[in-house]
ChimeraX commands (.cxc) that place a marker at each C-alpha (Angstrom):
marker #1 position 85.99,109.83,120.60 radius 0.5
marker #1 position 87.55,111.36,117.18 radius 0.5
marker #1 position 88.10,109.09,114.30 radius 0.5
marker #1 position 91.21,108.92,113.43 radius 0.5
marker #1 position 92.27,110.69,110.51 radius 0.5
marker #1 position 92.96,109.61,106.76 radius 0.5
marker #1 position 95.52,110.25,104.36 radius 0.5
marker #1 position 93.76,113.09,101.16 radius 0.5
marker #1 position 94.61,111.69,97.86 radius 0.5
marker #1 position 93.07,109.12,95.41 radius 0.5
marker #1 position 94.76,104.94,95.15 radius 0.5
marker #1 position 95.50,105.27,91.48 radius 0.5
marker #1 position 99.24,105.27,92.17 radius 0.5
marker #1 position 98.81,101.51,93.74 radius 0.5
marker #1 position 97.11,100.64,90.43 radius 0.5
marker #1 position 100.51,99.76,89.06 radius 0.5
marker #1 position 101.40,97.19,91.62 radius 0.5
marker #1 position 97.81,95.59,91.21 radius 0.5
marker #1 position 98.42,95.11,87.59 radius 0.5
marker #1 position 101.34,93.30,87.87 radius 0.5
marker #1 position 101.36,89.44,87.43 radius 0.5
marker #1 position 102.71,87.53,90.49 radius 0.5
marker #1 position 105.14,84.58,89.88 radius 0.5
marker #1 position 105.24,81.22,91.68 radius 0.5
marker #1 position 108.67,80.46,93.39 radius 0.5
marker #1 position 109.73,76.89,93.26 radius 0.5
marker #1 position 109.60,74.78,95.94 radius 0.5
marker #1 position 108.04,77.11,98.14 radius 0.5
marker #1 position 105.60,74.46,99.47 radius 0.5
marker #1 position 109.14,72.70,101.10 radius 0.5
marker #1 position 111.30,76.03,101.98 radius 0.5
marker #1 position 108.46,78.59,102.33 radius 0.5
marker #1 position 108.05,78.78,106.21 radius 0.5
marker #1 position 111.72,78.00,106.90 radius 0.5
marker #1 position 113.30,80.37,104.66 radius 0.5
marker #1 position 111.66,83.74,106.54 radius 0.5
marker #1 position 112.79,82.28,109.66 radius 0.5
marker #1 position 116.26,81.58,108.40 radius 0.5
marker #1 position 116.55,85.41,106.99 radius 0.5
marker #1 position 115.43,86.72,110.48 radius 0.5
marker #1 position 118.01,84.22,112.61 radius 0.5
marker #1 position 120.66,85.70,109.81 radius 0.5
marker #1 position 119.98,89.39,110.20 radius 0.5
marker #1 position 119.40,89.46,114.27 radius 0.5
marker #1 position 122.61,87.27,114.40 radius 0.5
marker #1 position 124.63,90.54,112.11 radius 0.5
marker #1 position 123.27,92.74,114.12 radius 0.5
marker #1 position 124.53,91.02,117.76 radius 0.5
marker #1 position 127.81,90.79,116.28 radius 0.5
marker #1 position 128.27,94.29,115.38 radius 0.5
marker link #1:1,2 radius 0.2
marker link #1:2,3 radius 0.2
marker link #1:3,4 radius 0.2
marker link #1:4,5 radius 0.2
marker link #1:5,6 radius 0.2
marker link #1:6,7 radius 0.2
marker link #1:7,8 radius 0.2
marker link #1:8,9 radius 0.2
marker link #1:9,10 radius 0.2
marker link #1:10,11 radius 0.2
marker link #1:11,12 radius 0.2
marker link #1:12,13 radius 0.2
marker link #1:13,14 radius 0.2
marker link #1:14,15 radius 0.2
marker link #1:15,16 radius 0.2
marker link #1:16,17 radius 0.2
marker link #1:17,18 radius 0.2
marker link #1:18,19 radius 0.2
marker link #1:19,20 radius 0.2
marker link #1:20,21 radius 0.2
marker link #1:21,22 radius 0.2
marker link #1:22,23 radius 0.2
marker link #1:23,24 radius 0.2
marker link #1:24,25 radius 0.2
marker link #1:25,26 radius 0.2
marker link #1:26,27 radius 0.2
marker link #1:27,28 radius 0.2
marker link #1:28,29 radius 0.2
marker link #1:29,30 radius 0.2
marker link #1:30,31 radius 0.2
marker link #1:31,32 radius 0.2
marker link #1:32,33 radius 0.2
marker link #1:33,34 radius 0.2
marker link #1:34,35 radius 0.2
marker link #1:35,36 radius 0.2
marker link #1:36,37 radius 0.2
marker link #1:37,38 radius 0.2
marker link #1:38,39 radius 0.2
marker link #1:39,40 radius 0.2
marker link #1:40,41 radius 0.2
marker link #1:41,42 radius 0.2
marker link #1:42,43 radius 0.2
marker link #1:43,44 radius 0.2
marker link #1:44,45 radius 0.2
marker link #1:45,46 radius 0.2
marker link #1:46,47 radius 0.2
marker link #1:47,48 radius 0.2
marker link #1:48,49 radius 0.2
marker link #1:49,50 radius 0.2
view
């Protein structure tokens, strides 16, 4: 078997995102899990409606 092949080019363009600082979201210990879930309900109920 082949490997599979790889993108040419260096990572230096991700070293922006890697120096950024990440925040903390309140209360994302309480609405963390349920707040994904709610987005997806949302969006798959737009999209039977249309």
């Amino acid at each position: 078997m082949d490997k599979p092949a790889r993108p040419a080019g260096t990572l230096e363009q991700f070293d922006t995102f890697a120096a950024c600082k990440q925040i903390r979201v309140p209360l994302v210990d309480l609405f963390g899990n349920p707040m994904p879930a709610a987005g997806m309900w949302y969006y798959q109920l737009r999209e039977k409606l249309r």
